[in-house]
C-alpha positions in Angstrom: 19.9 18.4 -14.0 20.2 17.8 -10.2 23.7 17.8 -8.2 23.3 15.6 -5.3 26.2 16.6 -2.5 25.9 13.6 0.7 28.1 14.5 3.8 27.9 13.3 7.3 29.3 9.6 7.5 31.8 8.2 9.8 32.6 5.5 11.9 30.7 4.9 15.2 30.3 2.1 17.4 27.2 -0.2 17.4 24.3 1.1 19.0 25.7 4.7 18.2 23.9 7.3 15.9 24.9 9.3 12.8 23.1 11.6 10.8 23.7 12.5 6.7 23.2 15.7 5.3 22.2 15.6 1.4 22.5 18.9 -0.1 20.8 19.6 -3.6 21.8 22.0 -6.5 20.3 22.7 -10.0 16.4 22.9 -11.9 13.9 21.1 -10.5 11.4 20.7 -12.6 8.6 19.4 -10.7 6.5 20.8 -8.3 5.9 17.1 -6.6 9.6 15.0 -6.4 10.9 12.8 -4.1 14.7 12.3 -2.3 15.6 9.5 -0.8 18.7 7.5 0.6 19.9 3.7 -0.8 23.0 2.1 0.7 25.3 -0.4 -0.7 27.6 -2.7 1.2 30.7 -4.9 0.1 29.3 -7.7 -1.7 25.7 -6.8 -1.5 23.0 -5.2 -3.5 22.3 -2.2 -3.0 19.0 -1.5 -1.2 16.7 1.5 -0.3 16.9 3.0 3.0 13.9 5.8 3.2 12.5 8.3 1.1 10.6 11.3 1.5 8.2 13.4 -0.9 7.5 17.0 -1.5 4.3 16.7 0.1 6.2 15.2 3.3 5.3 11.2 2.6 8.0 9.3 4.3 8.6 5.9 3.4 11.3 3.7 5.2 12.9 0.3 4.8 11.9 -2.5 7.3 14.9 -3.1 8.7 15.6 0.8 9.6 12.1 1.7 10.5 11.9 2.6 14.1 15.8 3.5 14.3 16.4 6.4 11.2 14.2 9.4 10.8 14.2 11.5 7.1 13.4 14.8 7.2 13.8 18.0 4.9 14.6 21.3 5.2 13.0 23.4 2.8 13.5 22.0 -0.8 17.7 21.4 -1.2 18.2 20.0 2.1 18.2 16.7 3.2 18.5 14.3 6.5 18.8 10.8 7.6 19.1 10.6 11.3 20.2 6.9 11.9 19.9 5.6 15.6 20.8 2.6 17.6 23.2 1.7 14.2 23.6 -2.1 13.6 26.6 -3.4 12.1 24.2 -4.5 9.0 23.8 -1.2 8.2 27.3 -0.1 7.2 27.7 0.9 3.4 28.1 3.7 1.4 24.9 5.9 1.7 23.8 7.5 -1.4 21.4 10.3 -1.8 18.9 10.4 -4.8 16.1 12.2 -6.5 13.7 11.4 -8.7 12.4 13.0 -12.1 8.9 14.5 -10.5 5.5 13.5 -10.3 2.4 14.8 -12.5 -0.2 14.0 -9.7 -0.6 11.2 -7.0 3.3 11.4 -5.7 4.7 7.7 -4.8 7.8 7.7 -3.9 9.5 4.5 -4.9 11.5 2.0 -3.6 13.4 0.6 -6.7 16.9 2.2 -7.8 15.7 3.0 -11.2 13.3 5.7 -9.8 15.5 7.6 -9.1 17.9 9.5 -12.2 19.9 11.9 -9.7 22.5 10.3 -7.1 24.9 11.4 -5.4 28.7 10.3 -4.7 28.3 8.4 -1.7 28.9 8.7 2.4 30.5 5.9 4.0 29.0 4.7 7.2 31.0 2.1 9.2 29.5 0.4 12.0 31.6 -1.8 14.2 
């Protein structure tokens, strides 16, 4: 089982930038996986941010695309740089990880991809 550790939120003005840190502990199975990032704000669903795959695949929501950047560093380490933050995106930031992939890595955009999550950053934008 996976241990999913996020750090790096904070408050920041509009316009400012942050970046998260997730930091990974445990098995991993699979040779092809994906990490990503959701967020969840008061009153709202909670809704993918960006993901990345072991073969480097980014994938990023529409409203952040242009403005964060995910990245890894080697296999436990992961980033979010978020630019030019918006008010919209404040929420608690939650890293995740998915079982693994067979072949043909996807990394997904839906919640229940993803079995491993994290406790939560908070990022406040004002």
């Amino acid at each position: 089982h996976v241990q999913l550790v996020e750090s790096g939120g904070g408050s920041v003005q509009a316009g400012g930038s942050l970046r998260l840190s997730c930091t990974s502990s445990g098995y991993i199975a699979a040779r092809l996986y994906c990490m990503g990032w959701f967020r969840r704000a008061p009153g709202k669903e909670r809704e993918f941010v960006s993901a990345i795959g072991s073969d480097g695949s980014r994938k990023y929501a529409e409203s952040v695309q242009g403005r964060f950047t995910i990245s890894k560093e080697g296999d436990r380490t992961m980033y979010l740089q978020m630019n030019n933050l918006k008010p919209d995106d404040a929420g608690m930031y939650y890293c995740v990880q998915d079982a693994g992939w067979g072949s043909n890595i996807d990394c997904g955009r839906a919640w229940y991809q993803y079995n491993s999550w994290g406790q939560g950053t908070q990022v406040t934008v004002s």
